[in-house]
C-alpha positions as CSV (number, residue, x, y, z in Angstrom):
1,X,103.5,88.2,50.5
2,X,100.4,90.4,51.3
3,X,98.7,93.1,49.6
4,X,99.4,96.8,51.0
5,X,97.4,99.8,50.4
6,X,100.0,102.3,51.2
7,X,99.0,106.1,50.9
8,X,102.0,109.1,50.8
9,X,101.5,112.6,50.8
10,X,104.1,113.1,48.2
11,X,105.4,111.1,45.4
12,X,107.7,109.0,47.2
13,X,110.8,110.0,44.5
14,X,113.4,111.0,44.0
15,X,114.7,110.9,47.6
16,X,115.6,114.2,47.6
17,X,114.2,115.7,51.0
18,X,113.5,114.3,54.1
19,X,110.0,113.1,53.9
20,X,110.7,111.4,50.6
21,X,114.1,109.6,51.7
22,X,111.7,107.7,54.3
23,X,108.8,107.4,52.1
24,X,110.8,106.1,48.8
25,X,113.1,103.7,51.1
26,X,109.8,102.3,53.2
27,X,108.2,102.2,49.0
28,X,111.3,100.0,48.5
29,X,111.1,97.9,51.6
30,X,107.6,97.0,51.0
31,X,107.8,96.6,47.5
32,X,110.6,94.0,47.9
33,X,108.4,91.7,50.1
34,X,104.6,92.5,49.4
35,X,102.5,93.7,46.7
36,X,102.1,97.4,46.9
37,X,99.4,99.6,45.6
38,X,100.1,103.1,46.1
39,X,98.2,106.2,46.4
40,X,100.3,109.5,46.5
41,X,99.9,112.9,45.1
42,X,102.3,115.1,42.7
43,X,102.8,118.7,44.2
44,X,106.1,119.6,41.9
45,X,105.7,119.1,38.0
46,X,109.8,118.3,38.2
47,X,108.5,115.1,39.8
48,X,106.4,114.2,36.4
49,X,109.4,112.4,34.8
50,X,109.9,110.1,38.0
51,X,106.2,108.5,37.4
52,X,107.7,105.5,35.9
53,X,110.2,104.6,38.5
54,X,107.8,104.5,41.0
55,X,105.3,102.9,39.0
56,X,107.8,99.6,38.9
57,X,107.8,99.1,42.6
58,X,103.7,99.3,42.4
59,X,101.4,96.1,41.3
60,X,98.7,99.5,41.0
61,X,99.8,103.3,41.2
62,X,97.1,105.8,41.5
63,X,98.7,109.6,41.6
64,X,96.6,112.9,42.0
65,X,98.0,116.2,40.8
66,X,98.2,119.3,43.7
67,X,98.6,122.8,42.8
68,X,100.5,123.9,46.1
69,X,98.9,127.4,45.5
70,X,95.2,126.6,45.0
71,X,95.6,123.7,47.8
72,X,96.2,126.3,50.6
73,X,93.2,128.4,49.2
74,X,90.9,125.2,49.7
75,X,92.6,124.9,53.1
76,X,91.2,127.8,54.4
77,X,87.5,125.6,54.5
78,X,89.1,124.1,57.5
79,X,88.1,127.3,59.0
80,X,84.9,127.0,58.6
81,X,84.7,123.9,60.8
82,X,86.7,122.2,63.4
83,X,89.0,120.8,61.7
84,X,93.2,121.0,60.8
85,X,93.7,123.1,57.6
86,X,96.1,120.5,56.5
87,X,93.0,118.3,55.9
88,X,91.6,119.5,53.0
89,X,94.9,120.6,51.5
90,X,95.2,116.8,50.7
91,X,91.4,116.2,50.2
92,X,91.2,114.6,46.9
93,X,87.7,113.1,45.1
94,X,89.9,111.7,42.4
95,X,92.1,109.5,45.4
96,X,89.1,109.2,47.7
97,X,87.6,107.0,45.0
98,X,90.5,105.2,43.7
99,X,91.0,104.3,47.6
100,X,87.4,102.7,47.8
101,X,87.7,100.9,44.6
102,X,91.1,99.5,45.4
103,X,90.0,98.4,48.5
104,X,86.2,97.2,46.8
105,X,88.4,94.8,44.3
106,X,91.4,94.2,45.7
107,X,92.3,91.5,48.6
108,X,94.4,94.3,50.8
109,X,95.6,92.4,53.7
110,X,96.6,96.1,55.2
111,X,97.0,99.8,54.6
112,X,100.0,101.2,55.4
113,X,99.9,105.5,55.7
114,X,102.7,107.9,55.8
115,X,102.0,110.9,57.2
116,X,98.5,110.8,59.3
117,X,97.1,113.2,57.0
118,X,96.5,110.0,54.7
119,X,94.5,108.4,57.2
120,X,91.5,110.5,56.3
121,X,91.2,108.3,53.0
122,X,90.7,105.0,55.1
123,X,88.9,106.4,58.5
124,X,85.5,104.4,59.7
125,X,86.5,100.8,58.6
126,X,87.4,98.9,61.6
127,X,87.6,95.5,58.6
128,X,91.1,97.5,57.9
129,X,94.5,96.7,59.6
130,X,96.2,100.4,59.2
131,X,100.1,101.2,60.2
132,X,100.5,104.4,60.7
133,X,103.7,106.0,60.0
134,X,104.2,109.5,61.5
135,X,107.3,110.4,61.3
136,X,107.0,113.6,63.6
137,X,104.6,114.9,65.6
138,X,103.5,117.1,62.9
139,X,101.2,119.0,65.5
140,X,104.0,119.9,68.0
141,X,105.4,121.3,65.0
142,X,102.7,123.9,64.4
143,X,102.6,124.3,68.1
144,X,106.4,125.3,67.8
145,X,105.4,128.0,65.1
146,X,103.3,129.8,67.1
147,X,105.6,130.6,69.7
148,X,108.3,131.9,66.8
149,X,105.6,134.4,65.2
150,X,103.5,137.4,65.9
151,X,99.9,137.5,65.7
152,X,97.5,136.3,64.0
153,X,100.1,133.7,62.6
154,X,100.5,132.9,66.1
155,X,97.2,132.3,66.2
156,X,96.0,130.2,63.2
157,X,99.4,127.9,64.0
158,X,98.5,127.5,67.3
159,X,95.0,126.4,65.9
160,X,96.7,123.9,63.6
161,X,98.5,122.0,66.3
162,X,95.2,121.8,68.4
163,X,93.2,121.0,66.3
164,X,95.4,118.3,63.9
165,X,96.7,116.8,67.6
166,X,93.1,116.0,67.9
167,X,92.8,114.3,64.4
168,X,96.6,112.4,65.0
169,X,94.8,110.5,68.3
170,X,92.0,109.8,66.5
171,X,94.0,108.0,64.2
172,X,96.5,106.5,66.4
173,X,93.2,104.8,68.1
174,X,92.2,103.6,65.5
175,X,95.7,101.8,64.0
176,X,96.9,98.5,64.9
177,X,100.7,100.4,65.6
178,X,101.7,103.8,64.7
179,X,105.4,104.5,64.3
180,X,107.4,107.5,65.0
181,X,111.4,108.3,63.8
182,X,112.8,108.8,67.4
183,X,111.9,107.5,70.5
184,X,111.9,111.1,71.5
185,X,109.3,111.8,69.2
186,X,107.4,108.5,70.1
187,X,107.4,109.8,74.1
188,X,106.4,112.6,72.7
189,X,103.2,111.6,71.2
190,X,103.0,109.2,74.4
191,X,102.6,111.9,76.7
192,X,100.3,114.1,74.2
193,X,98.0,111.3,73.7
194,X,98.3,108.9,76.7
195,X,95.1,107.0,75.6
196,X,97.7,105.6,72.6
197,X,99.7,103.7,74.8
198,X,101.4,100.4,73.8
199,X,100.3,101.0,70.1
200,X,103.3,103.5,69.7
201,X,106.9,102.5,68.2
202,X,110.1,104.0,67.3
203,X,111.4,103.0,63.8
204,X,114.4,105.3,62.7
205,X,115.5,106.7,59.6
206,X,118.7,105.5,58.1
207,X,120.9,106.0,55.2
208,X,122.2,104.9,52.0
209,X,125.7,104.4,53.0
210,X,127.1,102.8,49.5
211,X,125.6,106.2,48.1
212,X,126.9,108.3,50.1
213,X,130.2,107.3,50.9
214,X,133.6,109.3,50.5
215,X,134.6,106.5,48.4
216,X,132.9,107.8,45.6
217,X,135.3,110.7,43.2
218,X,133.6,113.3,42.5
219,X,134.6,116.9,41.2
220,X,134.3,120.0,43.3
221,X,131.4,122.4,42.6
222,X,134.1,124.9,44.5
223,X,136.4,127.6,43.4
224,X,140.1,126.7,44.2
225,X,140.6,129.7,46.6
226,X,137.2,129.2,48.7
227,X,136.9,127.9,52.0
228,X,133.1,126.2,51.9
229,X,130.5,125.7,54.6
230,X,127.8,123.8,53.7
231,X,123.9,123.4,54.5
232,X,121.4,121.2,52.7
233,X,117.8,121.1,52.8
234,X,114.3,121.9,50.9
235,X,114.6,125.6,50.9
236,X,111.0,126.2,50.9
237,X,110.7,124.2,54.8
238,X,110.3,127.6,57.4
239,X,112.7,125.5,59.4
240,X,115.6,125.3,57.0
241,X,114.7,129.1,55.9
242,X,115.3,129.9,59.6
243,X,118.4,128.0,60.2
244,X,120.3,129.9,57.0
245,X,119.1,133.1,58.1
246,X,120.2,132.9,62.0
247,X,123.9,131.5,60.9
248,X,124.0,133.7,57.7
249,X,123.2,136.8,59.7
250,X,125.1,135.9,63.0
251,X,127.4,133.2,62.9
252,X,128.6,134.0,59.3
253,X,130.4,137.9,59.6
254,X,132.0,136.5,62.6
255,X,133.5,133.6,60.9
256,X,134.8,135.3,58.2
257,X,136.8,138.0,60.4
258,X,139.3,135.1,60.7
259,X,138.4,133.6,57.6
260,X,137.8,135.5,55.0
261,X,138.2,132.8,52.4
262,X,134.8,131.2,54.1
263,X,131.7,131.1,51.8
264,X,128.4,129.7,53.0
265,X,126.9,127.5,50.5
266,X,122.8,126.5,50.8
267,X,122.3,123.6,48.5
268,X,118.6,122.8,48.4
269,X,115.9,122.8,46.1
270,X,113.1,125.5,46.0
271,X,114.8,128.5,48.0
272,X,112.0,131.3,48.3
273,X,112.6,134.6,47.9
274,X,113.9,135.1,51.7
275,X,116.4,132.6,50.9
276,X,117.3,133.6,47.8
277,X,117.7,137.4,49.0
278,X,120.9,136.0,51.2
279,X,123.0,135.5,48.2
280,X,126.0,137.7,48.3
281,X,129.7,137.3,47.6
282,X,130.3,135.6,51.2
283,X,126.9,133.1,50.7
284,X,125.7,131.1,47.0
285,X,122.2,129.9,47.3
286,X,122.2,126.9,44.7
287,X,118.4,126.1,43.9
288,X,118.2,122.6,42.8
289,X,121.6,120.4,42.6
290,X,121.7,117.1,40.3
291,X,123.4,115.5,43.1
292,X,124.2,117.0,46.8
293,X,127.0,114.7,47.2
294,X,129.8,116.7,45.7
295,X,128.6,120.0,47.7
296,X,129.2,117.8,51.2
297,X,132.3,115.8,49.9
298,X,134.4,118.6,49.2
299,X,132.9,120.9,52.1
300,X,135.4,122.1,54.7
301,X,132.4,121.6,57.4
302,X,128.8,121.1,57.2
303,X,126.2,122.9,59.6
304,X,122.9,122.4,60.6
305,X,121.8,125.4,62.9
306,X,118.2,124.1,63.0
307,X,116.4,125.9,65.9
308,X,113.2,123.9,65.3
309,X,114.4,120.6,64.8
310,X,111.5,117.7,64.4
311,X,112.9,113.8,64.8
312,X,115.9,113.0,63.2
313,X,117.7,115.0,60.4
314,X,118.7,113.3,57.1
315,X,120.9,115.9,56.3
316,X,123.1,115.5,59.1
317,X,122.7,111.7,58.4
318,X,123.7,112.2,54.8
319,X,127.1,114.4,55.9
320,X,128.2,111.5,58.1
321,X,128.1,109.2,55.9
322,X,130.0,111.2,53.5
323,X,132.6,111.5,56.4
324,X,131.9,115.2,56.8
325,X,132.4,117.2,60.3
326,X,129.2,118.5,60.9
327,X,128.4,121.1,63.4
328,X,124.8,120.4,64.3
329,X,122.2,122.3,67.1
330,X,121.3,120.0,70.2
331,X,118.0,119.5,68.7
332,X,119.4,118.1,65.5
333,X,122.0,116.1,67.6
334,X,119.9,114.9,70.2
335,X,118.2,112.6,67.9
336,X,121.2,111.0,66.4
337,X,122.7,107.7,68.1
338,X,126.0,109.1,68.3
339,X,129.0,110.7,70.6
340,X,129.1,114.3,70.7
341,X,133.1,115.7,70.3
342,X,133.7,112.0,68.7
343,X,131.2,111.4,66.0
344,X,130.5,115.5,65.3
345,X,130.0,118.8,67.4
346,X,127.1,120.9,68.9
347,X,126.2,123.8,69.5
348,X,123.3,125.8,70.6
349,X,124.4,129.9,70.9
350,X,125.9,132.0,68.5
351,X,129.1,132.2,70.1
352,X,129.2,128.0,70.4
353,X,128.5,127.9,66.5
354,X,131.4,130.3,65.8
355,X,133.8,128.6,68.4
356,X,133.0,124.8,66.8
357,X,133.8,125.5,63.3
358,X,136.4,127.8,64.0
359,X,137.8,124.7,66.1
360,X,137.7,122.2,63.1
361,X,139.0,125.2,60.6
362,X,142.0,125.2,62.5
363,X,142.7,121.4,63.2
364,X,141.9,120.0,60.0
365,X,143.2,116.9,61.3
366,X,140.6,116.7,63.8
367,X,137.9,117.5,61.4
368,X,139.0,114.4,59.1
369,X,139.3,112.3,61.9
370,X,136.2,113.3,62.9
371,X,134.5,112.2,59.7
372,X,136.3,109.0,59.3
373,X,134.1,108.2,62.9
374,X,131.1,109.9,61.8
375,X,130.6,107.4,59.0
376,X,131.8,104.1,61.1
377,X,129.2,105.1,63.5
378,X,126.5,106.1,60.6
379,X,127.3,102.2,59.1
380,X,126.9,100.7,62.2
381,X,123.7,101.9,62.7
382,X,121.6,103.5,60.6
383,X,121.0,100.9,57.7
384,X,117.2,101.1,56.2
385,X,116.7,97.7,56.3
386,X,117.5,97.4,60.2
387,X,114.8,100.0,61.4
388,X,112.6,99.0,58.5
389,X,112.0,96.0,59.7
390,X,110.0,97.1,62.6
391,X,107.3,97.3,60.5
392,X,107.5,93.5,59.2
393,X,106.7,92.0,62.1
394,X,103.0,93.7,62.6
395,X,102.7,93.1,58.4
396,X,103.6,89.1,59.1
397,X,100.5,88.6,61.4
């Protein structure tokens, strides 16, 4: 048993979007094995009344309160300098010194950091083993951005991903191992930082499989005489608010021509105002669900039209395991160890979208078949345990 510092960006529950499915389960990994003092910070105040469940995995929990609004007015300091705005967003003096006394008093055998931002609380001591899990290539991402907007977004996200690339090497240097979700992502980082490697690793997500399972009964959330289509995701995430738009204003009206019984639910917490403007007769944006499982169990197909797609998707993950068809883009399916026309379809045009659901609309026995292999192949290899333990090994030195 060792002693882990291990910094988050976000309260690591409840597992409710992607970041905090991989925090919360690596949280629950560690915590089963080592000591674990955590460091985090509280940017929703719905997350207040989870305080205590975390607290029980933690032999010390430190948490600092983030006002989303006033963080990205501190941000802008990063201007002033050379540095990633996303860097003082998360600067806390509160953490900072919780970090140093932790580390003054405490026999930490390692830190482990999700999300490189973190790293900032434990740069310039060499004494200190870190593991650094990335998840994505967070930089990339910005870089992405840029190419999607005008001017001067275009601009100041193309300065984020130069700028925070520079601070993720930096970090990766100075790690013992540094982890990414996909080998994709992992080559990725590879070829953007060559200097980093043999310190890089691919260590997957995975999926609660007993929770979501098709075995579980579970009312509808539907009306009786409606056809549903499903998406899930944090509805604040300009990648999600993308993906709902492009299918809501292209694929949708197409679909319904032959279907007019179709309506496109968005199940995800925090929809802005763009998201919340789609609503309509043909599309319910739900806000915050107690449980996403009943909105993919009784879906007639779920889609994921992600055009920016970073590492691997939970959502998808989550569908399959339910035993849902999913119709996902290449990007999303790309990262998934799975058989595309066996496990679940792609798609990458407006026309393919249209033509894959409409496929499994019409042969609903395909579609359940489908699902039944989506989840044999979701069980057989995507257990947390299994890619979590990628990060025993380096912890057991």
């Amino acid at each position: 048993m060792a002693n882990l510092l291990y910094l988050v960006h976000r309260l690591p529950y409840p597992p409710n979007k992607g970041d905090k499915v991989r925090s919360y389960h690596l949280l629950k990994h560690l915590a089963a094995r080592h000591r674990v003092f955590l460091g985090t910070f509280i940017d929703d105040p719905q997350d207040e009344v989870h305080v205590d469940t975390v607290s029980r995995y933690c032999a010390d929990l430190h948490i600092a309160r983030l006002s989303p609004r006033i963080a990205r007015l501190l941000s802008l300091r990063g201007l002033l300098g050379r540095e990633a705005l996303t860097l003082p967003y998360y600067r806390n003096a509160g953490l900072q010194a919780w970090v140093e006394r932790t580390l003054n008093e405490q026999p930490i055998d390692a830190a482990v950091i999700f999300s490189s931002v973190m790293a900032s609380y434990v740069r310039g001591r060499p004494d200190l083993r870190k593991l650094v899990d990335f998840v994505d290539v967070d930089s990339a991402k910005w870089t992405q951005y840029a190419a999607n907007h005008r001017w001067p977004m275009s601009w100041l996200y193309r300065r984020e991903g130069e700028r925070l690339l520079a601070f993720e090497r930096a970090v990766a240097m100075e790690a013992e191992r540094s982890f990414f979700v996909t080998d994709n992502e992992t080559d990725l980082f590879r070829r953007l930082a060559p200097e980093c490697d043999g310190r890089l690793e691919a260590m997957c997500n995975g999926v609660d499989a007993d929770y979501f399972s098709p075995a579980h009964a579970l009312p509808s959330p539907y009306g009786e005489n409606e056809l549903p289509l499903v998406f899930t995701g944090a509805m604040d995430y300009w990648p999600n608010i993308d993906a709902v738009s492009w299918f809501a204003a292209e694929m949708l009206p197409q679909l319904l021509l032959n279907w007019p019984r179709l309506r496109f639910y968005i199940v995800g917490r925090s929809p802005t105002p763009a998201v919340q403007a789609l609503a309509s007769a043909q599309i319910v944006v739900t806000g915050t669900v107690p449980d996403v499982r009943p909105y993919l169990q009784h879906a007639a197909v779920v889609v994921a039209p992600l055009r920016l797609a970073r590492g691997i998707q939970n959502k998808v993950l989550e569908a399959m395991a339910m035993g849902l068809p999913v119709v996902a883009s290449q990007e999303c399916a790309a990262a998934v160890d799975a058989v595309a026309g066996r496990d679940f379809l792609t798609a990458g045009s407006v026309p393919e979208y249209v033509s894959q659901v409409e496929a499994l609309l019409r042969a609903p026995e395909r579609a359940a078949a489908m699902g039944i292999a989506a989840r044999q192949q979701v069980v057989a290899r995507y257990g947390w345990d299994a890619h979590l333990s990628s990060i025993d090994r380096h912890l057991a030195r």
